[in-house]
N, C-alpha and C positions, 0 to 999 in steps of 0.2 A: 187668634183664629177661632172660628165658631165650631162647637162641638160638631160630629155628623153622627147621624145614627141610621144602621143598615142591617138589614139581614145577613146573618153570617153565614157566611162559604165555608165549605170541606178547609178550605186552607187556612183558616182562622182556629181551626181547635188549639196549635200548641200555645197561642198566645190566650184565650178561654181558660184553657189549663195553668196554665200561670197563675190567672188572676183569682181563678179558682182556691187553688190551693194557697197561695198568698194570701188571700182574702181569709178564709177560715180560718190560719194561724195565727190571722192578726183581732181578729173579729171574736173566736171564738177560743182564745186564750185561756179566759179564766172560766168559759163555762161548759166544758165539753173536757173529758181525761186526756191529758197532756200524751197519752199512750196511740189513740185516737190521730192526734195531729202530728204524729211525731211518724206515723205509720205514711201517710200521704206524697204521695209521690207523682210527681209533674207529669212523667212519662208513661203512666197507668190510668191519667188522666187526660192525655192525648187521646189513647186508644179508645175511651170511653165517651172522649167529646168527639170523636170521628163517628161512633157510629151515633150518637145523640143526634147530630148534625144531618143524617140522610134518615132519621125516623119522619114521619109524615104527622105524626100528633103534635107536637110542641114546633114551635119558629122561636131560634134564639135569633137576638137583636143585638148587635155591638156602637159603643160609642166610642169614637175615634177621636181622638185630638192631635191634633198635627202632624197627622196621618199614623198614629198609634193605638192600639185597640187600650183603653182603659178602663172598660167595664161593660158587661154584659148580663142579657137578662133573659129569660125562657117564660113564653108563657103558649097555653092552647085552651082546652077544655079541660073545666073541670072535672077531678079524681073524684071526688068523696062521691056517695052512692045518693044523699041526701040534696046535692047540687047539680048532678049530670043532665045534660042537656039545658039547662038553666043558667048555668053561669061558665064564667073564662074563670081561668087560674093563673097569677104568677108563681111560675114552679119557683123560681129565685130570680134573685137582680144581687149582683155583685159588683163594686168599684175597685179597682186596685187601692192600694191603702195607702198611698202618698195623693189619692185624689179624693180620699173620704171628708164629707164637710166641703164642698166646693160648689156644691148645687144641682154637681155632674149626674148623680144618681137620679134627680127629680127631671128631667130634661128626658133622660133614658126611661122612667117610668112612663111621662106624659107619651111620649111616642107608645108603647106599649097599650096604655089605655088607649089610647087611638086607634089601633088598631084590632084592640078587643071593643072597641064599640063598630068597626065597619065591618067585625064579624055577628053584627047582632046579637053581643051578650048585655043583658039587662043588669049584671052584677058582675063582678072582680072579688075571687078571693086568694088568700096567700095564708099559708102557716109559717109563723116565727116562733121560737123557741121563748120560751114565757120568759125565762133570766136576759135574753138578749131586747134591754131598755131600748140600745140605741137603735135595734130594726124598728120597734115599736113605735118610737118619737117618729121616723120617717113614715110608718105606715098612717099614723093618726095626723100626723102634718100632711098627707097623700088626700085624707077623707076615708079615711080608714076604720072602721069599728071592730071591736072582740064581736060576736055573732054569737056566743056561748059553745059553739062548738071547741074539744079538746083531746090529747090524744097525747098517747109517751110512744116516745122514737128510742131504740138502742143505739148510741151513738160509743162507742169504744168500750162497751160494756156496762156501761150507763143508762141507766132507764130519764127520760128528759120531756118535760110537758113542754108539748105546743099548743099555743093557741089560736083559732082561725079567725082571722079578720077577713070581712067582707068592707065593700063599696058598693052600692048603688050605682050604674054609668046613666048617663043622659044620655038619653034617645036622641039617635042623629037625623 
């Protein structure tokens, strides 16, 4: 059965939050304090993808396979002060982690940049966390560059450098 990818409904959060919080414990194991992921909790992430989901800045996207939500992605206009008005942003893109490596996540992106080019943005960017290799291999296999911009996130008490990749989109 062929992947589908859709805008996600009010009634998509608790499975979002699953793969959310799945996702980061599998993902971000060895690079974020074990204290951090150990803290995360499905049902605190319901309530927070409920109201994610009726904000008007970001549209999350989910891909389904046979007829199951396995990974989803958020993007709108770009945050940084230096991009605004200029570009789209992928806030994040997550796959459950029995479908990581399957191609699922690039299918989910391509829809995404598709729909940040028929918002007329001339570039796509996303921050990943500089230790996390394998988002990096996906962003630069996406068409992805470092752009020199950087920034530390406190993520469980941990100070953590990210890096912001841009894309270029073609003009539709």
């Amino acid at each position: 059965m062929e992947p589908v990818v859709r805008e996600a409904a009010l009634g998509d959060a608790a499975q979002i939050a699953e793969i959310h919080v799945a996702t980061w414990k599998h993902a971000y194991r060895y690079l974020v304090p074990r204290s951090a992921l150990d803290s995360l909790s499905v049902e605190e992430r319901v309530k927070d993808w409920k109201k994610r989901l009726q904000a008007t800045t970001r549209i999350t996207y989910v891909l389904e396979l046979e007829g199951s939500i396995v990974g989803w992605a958020s993007v709108g206009p770009a945050r940084d002060e230096d991009q605004k008005g200029n570009a789209g942003e992928l806030y994040a893109i997550y796959m459950a982690p029995s479908f990581i490596g399957r191609r699922l996540g690039q299918v989910l992106f391509a829809h995404c940049e598709s729909e940040l080019q028929k918002d007329r943005y001339p570039i796509v960017t996303v921050w990943v966390l500089e230790a996390n290799l394998g988002a990096r291999r996906f962003y630069q296999k996406a068409g992805f560059q470092p752009d020199g911009a950087t920034k530390s996130v406190l993520i469980g008490g941990a100070s953590l450098a990210e890096l912001r990749y841009s894309k270029r989109l073609p003009v539709p």
